[in-house]
C-alpha positions, 0 to 999 in steps of 0.5 A: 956538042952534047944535049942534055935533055934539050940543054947545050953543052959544049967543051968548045968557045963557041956553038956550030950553027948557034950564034951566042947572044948573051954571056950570062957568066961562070957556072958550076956544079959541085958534088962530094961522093964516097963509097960505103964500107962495103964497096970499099971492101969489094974495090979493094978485093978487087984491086988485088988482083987488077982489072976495072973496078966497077965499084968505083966506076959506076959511082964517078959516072953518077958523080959525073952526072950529079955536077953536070946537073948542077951546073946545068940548074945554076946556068938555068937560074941564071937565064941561060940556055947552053954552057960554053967552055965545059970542063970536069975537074976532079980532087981527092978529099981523103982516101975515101971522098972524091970531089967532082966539079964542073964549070963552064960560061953560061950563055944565051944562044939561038940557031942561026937559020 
């Protein structure tokens, strides 16, 4: 289980030690990032000569956490206090654009006492 600022969020069906009361319904959040020239430049350089790229790394990490936010507001307007089910999906756009989604099932839950 991951909580994100108070906010549940799990890849599984259900909640350990929470019973789910609500399905509020599918949530998503969706994000389009590219890097600017000059990190294209400097990723490039250097995949030349292989290891990490830690342009590209520190770029998808927020990109990660830009589409978690986001479903996390879209699961928050909708009533709902977790997402069940969580998944990320990744799609290139163009060689420079990367698309990142994540969805999931909004949800009621309460601590089971």
């Amino acid at each position: 289980m991951v909580s994100i600022d108070e906010y549940i969020i799990v890849s599984s069906n259900y909640i350990p030690g929470y019973e789910i009361t609500e399905t509020k319904g599918f949530v998503y959040g969706l994000t389009v990032r590219s890097r600017g020239v000059g990190g294209q430049i400097g990723a490039g350089i250097r995949s030349m000569f292989g290891g990490e790229i830690k342009e590209y790394v520190t770029m998808m990490e927020e990109t990660r956490d830009e589409a978690m936010t986001r479903a996390i507001d879209h699961a928050k307007a909708m009533g709902a206090n977790a997402i069940i089910s969580a998944r990320y999906d990744s799609n290139d756009i163009s060689d420079v654009m990367q698309e990142i989604l994540v969805f999931g099932t909004a949800v009621v839950a309460h601590k089971v006492e």
